[in-house]
PDBQT receptor file of N, H, CA, C and O in Angstrom, charges set to zero:
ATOM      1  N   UNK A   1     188.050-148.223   0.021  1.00  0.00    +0.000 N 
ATOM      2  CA  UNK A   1     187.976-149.602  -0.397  1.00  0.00    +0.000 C 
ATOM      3  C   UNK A   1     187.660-149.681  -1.879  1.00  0.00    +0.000 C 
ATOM      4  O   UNK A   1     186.561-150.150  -2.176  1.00  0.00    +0.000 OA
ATOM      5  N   UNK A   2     188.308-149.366  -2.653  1.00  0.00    +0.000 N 
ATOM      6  H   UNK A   2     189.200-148.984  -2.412  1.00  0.00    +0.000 HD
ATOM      7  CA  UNK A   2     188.861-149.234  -4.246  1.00  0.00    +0.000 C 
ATOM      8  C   UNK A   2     188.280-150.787  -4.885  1.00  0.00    +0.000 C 
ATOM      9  O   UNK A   2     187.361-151.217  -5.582  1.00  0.00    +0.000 OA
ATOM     10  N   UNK A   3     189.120-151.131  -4.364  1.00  0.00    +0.000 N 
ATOM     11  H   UNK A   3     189.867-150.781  -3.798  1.00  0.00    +0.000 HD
ATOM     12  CA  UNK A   3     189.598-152.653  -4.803  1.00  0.00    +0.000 C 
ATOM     13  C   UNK A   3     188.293-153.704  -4.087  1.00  0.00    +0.000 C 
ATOM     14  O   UNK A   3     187.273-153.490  -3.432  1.00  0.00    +0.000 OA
ATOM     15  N   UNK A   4     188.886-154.734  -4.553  1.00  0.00    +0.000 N 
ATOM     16  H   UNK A   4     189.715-154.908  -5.086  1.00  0.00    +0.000 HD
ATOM     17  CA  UNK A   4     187.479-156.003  -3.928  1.00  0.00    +0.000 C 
ATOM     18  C   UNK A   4     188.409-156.720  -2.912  1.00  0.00    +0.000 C 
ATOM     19  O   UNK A   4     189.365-157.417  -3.250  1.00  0.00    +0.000 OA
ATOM     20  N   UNK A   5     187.997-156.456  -1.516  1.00  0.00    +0.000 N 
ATOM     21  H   UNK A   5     187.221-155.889  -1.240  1.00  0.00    +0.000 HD
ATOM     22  CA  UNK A   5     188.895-157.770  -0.693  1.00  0.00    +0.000 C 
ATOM     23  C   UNK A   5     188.062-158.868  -0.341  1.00  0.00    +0.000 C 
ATOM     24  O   UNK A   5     186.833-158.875  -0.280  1.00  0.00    +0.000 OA
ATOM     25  N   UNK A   6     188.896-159.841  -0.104  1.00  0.00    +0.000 N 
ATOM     26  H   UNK A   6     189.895-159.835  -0.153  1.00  0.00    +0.000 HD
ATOM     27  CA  UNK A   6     188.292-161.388  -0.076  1.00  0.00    +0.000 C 
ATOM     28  C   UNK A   6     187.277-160.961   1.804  1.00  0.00    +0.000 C 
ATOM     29  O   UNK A   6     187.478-160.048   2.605  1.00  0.00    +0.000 OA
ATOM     30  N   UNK A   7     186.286-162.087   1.830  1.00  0.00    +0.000 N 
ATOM     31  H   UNK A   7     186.123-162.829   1.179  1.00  0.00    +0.000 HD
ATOM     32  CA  UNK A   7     185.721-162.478   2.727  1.00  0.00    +0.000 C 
ATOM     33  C   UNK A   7     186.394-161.691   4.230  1.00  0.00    +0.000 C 
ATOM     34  O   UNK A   7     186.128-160.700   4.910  1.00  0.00    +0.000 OA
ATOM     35  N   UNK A   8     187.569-162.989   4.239  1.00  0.00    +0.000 N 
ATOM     36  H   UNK A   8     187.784-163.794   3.687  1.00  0.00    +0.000 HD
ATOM     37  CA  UNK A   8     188.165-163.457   5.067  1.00  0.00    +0.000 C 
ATOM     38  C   UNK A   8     188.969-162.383   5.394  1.00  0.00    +0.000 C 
ATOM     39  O   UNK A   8     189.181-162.288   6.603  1.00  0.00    +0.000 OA
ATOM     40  N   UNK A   9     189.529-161.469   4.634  1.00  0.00    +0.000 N 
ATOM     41  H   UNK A   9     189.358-161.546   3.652  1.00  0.00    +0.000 HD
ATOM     42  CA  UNK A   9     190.200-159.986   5.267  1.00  0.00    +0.000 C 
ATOM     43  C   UNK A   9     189.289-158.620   5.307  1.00  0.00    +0.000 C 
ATOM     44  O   UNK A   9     189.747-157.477   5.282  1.00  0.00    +0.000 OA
ATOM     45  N   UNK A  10     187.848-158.997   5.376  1.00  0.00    +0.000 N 
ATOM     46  H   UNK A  10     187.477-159.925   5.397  1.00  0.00    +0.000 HD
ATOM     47  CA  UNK A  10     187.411-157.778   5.356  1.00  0.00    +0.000 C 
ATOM     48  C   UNK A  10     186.721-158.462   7.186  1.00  0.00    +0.000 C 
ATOM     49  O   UNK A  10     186.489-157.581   8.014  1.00  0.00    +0.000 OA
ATOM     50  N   UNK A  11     186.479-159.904   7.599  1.00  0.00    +0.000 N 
ATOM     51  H   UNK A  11     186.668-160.620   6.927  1.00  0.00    +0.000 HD
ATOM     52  CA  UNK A  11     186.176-159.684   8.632  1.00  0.00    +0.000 C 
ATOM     53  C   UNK A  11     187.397-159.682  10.067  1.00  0.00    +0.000 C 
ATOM     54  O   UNK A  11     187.325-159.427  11.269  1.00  0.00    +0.000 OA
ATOM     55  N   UNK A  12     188.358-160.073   9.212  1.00  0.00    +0.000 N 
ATOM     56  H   UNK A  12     188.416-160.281   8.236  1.00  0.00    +0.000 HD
ATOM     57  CA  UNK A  12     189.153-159.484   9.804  1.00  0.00    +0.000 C 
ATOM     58  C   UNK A  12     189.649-158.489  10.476  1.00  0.00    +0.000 C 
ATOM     59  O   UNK A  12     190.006-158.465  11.654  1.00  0.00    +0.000 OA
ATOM     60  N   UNK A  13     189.666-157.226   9.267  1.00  0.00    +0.000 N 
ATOM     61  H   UNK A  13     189.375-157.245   8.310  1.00  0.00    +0.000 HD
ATOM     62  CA  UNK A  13     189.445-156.155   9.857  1.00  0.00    +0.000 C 
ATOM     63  C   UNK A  13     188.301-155.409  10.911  1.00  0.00    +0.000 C 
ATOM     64  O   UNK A  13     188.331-154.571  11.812  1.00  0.00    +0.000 OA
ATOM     65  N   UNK A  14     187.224-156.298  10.175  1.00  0.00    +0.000 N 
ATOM     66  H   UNK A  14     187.199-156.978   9.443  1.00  0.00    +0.000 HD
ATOM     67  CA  UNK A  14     186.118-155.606  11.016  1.00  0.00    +0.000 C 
ATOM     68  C   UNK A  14     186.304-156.019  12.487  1.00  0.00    +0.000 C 
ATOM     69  O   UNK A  14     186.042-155.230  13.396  1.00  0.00    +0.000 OA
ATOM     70  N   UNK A  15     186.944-157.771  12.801  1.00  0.00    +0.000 N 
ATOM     71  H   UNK A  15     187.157-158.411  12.063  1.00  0.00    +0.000 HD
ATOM     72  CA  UNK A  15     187.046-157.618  14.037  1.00  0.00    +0.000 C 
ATOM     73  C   UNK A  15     188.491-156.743  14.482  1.00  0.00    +0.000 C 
ATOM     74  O   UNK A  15     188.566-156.496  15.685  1.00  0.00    +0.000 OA
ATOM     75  N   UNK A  16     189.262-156.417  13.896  1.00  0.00    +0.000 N 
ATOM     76  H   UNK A  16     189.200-156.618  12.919  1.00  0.00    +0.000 HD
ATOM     77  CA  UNK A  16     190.454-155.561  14.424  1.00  0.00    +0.000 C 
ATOM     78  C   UNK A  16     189.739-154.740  14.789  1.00  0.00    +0.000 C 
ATOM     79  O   UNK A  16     190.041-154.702  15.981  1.00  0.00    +0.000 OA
ATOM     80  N   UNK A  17     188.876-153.918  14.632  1.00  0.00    +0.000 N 
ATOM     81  H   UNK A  17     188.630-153.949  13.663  1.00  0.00    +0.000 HD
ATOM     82  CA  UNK A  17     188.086-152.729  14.956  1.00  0.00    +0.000 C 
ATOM     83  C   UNK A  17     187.128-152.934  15.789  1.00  0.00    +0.000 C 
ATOM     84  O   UNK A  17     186.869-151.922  16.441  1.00  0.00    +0.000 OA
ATOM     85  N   UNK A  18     186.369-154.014  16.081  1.00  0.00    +0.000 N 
ATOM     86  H   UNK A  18     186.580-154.835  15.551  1.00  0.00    +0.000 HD
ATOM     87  CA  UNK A  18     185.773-154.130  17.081  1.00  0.00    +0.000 C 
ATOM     88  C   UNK A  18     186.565-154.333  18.614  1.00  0.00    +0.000 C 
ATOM     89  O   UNK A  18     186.227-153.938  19.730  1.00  0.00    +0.000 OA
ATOM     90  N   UNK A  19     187.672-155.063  18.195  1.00  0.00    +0.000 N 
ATOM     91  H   UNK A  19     187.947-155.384  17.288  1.00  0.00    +0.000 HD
ATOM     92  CA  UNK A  19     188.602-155.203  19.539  1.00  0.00    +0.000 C 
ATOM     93  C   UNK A  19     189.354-153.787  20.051  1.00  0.00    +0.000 C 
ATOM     94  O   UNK A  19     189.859-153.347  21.083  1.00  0.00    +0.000 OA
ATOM     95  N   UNK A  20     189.171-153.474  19.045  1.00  0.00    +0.000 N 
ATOM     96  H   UNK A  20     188.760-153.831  18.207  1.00  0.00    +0.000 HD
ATOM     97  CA  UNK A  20     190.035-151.654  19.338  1.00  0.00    +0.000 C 
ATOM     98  C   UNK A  20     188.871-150.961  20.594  1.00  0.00    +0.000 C 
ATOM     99  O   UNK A  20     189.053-150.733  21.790  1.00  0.00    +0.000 OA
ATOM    100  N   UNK A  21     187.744-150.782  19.780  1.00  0.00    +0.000 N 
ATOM    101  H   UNK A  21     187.596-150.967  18.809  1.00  0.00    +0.000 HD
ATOM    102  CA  UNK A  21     186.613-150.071  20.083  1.00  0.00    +0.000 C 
ATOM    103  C   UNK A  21     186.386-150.794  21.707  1.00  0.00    +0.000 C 
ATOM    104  O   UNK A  21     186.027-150.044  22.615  1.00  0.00    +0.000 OA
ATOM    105  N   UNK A  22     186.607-152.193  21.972  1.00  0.00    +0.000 N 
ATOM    106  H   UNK A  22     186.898-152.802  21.235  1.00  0.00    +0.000 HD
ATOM    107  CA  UNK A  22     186.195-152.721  23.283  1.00  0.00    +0.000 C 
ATOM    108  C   UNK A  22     187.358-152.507  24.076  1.00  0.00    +0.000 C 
ATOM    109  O   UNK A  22     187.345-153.005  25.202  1.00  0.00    +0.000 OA
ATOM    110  N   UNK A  23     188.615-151.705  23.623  1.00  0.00    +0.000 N 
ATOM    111  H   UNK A  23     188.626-151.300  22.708  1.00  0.00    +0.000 HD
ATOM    112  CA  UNK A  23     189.366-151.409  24.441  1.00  0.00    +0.000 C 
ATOM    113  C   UNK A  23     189.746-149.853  24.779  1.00  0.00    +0.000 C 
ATOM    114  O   UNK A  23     190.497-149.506  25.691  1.00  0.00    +0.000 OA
ATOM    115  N   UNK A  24     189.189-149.135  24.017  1.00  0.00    +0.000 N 
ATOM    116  H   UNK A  24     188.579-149.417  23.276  1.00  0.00    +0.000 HD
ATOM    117  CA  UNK A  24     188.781-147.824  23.823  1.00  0.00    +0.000 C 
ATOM    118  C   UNK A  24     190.199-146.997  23.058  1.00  0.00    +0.000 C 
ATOM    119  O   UNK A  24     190.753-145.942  23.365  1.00  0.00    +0.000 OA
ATOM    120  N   UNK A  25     190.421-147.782  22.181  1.00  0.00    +0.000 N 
ATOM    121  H   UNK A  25     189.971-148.639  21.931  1.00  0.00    +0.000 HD
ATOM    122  CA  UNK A  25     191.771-147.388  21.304  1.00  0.00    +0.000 C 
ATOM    123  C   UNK A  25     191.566-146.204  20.822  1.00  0.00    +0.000 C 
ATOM    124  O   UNK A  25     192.553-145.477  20.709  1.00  0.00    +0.000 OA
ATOM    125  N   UNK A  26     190.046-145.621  20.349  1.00  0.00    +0.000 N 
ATOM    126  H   UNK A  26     189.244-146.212  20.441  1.00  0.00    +0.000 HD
ATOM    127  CA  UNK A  26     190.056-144.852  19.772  1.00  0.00    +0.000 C 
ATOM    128  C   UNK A  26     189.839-143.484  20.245  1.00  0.00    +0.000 C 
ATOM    129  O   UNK A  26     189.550-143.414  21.439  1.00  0.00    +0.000 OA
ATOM    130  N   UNK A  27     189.900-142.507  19.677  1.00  0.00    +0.000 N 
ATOM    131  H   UNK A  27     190.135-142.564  18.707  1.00  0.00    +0.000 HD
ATOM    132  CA  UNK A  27     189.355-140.506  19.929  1.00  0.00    +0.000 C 
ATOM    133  C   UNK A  27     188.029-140.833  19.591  1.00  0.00    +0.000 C 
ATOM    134  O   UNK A  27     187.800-142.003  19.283  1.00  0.00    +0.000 OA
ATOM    135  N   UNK A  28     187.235-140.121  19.592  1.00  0.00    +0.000 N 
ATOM    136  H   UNK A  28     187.421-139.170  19.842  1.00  0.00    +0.000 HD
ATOM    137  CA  UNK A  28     185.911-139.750  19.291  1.00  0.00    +0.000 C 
ATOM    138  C   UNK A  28     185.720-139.553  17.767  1.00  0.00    +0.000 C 
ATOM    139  O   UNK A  28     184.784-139.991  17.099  1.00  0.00    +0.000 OA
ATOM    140  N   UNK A  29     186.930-138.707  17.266  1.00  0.00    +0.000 N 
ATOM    141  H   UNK A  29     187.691-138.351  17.809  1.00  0.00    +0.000 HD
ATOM    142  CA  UNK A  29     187.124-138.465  15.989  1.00  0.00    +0.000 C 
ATOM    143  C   UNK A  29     187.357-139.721  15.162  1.00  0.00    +0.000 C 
ATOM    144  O   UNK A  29     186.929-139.970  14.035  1.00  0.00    +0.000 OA
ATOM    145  N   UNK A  30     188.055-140.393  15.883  1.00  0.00    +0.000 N 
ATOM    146  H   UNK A  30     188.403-140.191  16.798  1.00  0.00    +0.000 HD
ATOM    147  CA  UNK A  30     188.425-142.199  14.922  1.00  0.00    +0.000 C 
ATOM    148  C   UNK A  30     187.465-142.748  15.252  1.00  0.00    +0.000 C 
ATOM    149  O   UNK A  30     187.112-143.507  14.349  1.00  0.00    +0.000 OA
ATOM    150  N   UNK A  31     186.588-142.796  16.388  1.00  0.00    +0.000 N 
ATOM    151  H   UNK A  31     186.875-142.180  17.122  1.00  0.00    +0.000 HD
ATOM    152  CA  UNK A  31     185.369-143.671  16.405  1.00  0.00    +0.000 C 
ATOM    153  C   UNK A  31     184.603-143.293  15.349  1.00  0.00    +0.000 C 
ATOM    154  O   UNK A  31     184.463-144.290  14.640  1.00  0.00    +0.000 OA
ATOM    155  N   UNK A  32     184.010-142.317  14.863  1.00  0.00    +0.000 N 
ATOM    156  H   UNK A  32     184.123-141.508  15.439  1.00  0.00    +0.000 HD
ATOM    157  CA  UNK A  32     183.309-142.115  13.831  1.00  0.00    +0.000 C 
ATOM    158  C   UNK A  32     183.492-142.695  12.765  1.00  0.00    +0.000 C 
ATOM    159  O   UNK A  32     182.620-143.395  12.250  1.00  0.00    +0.000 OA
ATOM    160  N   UNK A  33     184.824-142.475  12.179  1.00  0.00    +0.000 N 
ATOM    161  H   UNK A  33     185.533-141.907  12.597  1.00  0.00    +0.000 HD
ATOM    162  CA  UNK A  33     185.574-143.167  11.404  1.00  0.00    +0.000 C 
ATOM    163  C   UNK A  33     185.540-144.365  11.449  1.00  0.00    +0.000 C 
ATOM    164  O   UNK A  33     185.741-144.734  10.292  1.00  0.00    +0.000 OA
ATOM    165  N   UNK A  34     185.423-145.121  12.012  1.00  0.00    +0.000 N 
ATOM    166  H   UNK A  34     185.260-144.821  12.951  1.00  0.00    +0.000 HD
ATOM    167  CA  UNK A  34     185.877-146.417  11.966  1.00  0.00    +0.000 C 
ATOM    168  C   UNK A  34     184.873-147.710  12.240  1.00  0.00    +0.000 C 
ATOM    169  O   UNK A  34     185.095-148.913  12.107  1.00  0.00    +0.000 OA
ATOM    170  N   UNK A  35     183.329-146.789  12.803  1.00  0.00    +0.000 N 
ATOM    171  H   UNK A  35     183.149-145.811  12.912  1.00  0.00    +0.000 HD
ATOM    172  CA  UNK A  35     182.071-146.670  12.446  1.00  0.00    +0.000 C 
ATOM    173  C   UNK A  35     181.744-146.860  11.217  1.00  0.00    +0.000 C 
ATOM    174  O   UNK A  35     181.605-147.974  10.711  1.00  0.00    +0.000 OA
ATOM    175  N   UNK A  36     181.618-145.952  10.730  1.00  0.00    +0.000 N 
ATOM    176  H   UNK A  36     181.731-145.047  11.140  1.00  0.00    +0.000 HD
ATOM    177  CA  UNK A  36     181.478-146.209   9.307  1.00  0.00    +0.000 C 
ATOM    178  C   UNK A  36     182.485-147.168   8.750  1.00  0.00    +0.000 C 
ATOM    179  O   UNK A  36     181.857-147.868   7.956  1.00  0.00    +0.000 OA
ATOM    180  N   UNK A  37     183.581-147.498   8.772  1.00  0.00    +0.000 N 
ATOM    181  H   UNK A  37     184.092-146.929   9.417  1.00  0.00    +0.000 HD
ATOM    182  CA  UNK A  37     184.627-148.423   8.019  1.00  0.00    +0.000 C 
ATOM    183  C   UNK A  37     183.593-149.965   8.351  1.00  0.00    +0.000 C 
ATOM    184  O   UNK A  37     183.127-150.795   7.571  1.00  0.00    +0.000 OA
ATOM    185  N   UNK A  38     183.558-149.897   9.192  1.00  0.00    +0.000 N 
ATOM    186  H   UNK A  38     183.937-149.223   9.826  1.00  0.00    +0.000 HD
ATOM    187  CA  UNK A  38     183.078-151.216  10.316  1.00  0.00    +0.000 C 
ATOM    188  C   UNK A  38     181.643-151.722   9.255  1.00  0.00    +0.000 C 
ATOM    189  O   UNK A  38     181.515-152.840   8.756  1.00  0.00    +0.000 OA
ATOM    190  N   UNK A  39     180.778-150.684   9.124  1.00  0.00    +0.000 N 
ATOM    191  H   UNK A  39     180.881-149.776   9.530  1.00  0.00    +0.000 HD
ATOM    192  CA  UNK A  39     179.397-150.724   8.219  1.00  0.00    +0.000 C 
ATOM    193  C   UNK A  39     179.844-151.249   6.922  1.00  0.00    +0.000 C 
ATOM    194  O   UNK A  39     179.310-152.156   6.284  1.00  0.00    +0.000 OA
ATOM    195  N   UNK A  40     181.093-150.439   6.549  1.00  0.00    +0.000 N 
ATOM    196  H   UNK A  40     181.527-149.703   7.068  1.00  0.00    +0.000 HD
ATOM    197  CA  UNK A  40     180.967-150.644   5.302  1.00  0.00    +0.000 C 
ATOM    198  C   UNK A  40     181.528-151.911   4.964  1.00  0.00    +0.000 C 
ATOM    199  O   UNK A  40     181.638-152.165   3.764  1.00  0.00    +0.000 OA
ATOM    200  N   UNK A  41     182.139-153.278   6.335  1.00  0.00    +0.000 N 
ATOM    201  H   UNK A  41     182.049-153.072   7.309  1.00  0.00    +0.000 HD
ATOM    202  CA  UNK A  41     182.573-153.949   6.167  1.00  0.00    +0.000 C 
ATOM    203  C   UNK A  41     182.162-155.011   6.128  1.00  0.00    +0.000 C 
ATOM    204  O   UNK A  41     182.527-155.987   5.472  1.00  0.00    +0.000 OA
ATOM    205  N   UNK A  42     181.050-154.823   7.126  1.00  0.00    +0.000 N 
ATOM    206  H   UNK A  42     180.753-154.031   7.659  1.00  0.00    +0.000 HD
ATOM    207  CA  UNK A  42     179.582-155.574   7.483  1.00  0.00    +0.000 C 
ATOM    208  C   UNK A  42     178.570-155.689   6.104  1.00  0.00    +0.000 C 
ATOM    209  O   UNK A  42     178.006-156.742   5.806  1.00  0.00    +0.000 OA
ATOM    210  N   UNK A  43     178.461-154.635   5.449  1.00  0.00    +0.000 N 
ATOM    211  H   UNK A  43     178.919-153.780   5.691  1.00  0.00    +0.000 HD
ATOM    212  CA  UNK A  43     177.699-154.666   4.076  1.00  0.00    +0.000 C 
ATOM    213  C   UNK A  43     178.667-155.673   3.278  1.00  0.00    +0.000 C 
ATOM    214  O   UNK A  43     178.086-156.669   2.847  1.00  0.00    +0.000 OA
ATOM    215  N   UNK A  44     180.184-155.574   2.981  1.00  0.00    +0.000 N 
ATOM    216  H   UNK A  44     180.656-154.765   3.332  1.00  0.00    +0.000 HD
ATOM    217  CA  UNK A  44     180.894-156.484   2.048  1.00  0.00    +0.000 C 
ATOM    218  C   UNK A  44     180.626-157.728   2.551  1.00  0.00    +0.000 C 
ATOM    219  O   UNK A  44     180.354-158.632   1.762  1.00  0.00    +0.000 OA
ATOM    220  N   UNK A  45     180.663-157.965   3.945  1.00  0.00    +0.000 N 
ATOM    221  H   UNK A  45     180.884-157.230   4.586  1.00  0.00    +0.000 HD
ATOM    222  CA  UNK A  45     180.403-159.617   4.031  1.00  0.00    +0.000 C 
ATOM    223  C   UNK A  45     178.769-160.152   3.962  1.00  0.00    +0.000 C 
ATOM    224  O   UNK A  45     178.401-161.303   3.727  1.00  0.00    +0.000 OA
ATOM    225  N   UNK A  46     178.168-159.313   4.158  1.00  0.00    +0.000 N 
ATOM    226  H   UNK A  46     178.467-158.378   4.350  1.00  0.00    +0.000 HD
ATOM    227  CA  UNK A  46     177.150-159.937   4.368  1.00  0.00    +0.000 C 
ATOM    228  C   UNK A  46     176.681-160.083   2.605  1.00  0.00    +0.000 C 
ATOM    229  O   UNK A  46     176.268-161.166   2.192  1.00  0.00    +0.000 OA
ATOM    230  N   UNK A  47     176.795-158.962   1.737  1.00  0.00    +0.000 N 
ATOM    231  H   UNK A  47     177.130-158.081   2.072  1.00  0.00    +0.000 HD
ATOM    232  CA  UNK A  47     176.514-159.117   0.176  1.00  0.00    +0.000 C 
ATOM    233  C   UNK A  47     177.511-160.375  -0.068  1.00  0.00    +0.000 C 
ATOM    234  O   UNK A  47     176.824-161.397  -0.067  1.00  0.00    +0.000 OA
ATOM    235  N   UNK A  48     178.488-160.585  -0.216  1.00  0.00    +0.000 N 
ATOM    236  H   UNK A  48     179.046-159.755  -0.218  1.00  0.00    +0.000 HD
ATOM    237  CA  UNK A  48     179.388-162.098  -0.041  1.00  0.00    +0.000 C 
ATOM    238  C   UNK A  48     178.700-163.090  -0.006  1.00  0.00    +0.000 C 
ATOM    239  O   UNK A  48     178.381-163.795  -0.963  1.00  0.00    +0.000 OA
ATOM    240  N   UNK A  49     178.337-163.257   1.436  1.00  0.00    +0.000 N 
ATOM    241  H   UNK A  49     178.597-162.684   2.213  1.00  0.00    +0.000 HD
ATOM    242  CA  UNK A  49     177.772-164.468   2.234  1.00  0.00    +0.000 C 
ATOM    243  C   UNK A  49     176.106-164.330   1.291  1.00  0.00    +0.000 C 
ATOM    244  O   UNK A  49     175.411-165.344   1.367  1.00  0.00    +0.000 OA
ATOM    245  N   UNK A  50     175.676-163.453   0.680  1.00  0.00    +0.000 N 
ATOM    246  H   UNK A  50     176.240-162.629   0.618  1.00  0.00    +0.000 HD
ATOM    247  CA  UNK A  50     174.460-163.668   0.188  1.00  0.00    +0.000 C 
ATOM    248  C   UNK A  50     174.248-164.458  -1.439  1.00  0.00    +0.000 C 
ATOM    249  O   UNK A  50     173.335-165.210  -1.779  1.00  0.00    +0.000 OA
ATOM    250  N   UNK A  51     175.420-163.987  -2.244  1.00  0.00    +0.000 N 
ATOM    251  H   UNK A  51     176.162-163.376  -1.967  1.00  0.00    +0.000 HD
ATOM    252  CA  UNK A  51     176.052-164.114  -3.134  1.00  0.00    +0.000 C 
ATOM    253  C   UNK A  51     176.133-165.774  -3.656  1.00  0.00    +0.000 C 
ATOM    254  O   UNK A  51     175.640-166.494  -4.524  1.00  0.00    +0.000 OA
ATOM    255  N   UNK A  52     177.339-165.874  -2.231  1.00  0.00    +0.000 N 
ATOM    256  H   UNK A  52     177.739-165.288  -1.526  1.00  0.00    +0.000 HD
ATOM    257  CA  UNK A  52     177.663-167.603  -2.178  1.00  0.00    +0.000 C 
ATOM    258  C   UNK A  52     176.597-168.089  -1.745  1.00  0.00    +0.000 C 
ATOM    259  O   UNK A  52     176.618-169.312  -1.875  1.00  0.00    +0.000 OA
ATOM    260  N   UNK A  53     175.449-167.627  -1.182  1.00  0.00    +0.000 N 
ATOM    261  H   UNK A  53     175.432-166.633  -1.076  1.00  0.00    +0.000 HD
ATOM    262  CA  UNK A  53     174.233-168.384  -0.957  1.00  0.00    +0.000 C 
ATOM    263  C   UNK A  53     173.155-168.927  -2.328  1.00  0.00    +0.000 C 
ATOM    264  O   UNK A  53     172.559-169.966  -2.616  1.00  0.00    +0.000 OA
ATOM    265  N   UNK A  54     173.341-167.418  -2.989  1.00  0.00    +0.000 N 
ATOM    266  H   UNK A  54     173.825-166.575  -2.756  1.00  0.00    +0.000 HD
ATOM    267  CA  UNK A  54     172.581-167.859  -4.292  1.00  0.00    +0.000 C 
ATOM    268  C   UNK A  54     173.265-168.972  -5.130  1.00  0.00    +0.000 C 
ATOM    269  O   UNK A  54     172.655-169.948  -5.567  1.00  0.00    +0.000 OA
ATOM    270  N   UNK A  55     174.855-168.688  -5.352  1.00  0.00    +0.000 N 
ATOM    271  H   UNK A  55     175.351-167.895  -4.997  1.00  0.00    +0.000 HD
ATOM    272  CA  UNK A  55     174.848-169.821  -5.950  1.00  0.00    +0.000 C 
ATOM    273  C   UNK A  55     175.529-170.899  -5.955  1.00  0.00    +0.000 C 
ATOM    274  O   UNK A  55     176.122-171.443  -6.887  1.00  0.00    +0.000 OA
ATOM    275  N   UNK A  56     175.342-171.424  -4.012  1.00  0.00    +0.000 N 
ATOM    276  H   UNK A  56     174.861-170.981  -3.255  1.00  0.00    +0.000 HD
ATOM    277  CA  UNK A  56     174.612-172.880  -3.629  1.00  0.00    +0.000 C 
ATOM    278  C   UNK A  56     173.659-173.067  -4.077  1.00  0.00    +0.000 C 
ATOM    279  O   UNK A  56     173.577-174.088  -4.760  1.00  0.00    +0.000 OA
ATOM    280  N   UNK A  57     172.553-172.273  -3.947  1.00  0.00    +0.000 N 
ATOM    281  H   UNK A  57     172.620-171.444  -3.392  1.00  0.00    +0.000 HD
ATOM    282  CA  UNK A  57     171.277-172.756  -4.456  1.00  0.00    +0.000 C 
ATOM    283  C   UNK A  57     171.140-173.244  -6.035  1.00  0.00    +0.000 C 
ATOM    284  O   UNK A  57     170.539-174.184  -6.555  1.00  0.00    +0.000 OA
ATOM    285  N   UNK A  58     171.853-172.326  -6.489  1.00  0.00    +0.000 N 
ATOM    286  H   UNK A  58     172.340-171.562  -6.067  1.00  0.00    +0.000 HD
ATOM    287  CA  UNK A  58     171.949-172.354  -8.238  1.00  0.00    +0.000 C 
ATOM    288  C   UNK A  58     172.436-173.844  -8.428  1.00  0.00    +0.000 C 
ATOM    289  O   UNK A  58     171.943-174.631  -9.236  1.00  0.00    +0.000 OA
ATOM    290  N   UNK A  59     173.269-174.062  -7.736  1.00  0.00    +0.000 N 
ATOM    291  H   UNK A  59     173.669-173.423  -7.079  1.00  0.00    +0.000 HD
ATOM    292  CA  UNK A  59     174.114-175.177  -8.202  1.00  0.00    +0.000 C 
ATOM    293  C   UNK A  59     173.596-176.838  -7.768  1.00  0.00    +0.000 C 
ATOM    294  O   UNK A  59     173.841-177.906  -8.328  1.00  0.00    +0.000 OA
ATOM    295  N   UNK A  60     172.640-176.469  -6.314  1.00  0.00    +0.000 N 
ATOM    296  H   UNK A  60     172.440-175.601  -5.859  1.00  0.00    +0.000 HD
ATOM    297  CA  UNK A  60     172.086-177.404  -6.088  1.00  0.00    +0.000 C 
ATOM    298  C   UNK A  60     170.673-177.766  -6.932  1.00  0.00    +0.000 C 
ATOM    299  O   UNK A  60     170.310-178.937  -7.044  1.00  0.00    +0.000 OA
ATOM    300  N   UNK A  61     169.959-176.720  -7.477  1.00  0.00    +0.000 N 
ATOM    301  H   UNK A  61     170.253-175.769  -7.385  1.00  0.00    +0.000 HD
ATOM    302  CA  UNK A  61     168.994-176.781  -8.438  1.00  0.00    +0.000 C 
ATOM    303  C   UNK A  61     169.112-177.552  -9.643  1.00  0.00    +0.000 C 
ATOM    304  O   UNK A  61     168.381-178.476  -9.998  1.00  0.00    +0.000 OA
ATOM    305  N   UNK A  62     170.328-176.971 -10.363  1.00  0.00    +0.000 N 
ATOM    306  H   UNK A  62     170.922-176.220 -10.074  1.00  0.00    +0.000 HD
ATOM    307  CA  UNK A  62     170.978-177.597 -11.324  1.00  0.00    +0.000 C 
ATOM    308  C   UNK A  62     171.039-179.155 -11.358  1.00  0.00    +0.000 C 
ATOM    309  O   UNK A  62     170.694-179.926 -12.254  1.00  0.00    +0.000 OA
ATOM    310  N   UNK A  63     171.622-179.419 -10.025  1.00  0.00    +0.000 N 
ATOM    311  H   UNK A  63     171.903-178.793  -9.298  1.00  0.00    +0.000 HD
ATOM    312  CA  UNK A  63     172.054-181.183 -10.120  1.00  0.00    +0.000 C 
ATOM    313  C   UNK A  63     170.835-181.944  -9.918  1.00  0.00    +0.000 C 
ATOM    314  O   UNK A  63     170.808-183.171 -10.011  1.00  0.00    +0.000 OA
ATOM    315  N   UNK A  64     169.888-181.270  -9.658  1.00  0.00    +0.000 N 
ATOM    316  H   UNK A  64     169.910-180.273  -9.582  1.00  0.00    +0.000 HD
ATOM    317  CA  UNK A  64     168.481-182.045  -9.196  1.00  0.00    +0.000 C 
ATOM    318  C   UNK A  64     167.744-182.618 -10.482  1.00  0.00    +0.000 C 
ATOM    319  O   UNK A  64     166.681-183.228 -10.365  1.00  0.00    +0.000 OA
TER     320      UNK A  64
């Protein structure tokens, strides 16, 4: 993950991978894999969603 993807296609993926995993798409070897992909997808949204939180706040401070 090089590049910066938006929100909206990183939980995407993460649920493509959760639906895999609840259907047992994967080897043992890709579960690992895709484990970690999954984390590292969960960290991009949630730093995101923390991000756009600060600055709501910023912005609502401002107008006050």
């Amino acid at each position: 993950m090089n590049k910066e993807i938006k929100y909206e296609e990183a939980l995407k993926q993460l649920q493509e991978i959760v639906e895999k995993m609840e259907n047992d798409e994967f080897d043992i070897d890709e579960l690992a894999a895709q484990l970690k992909a999954a984390q590292r997808l969960i960290k991009l949204c949630k730093d995101k969603l923390s991000k756009t939180e600060e600055e709501i706040l910023k912005i609502q401070a401002d107008g006050e």
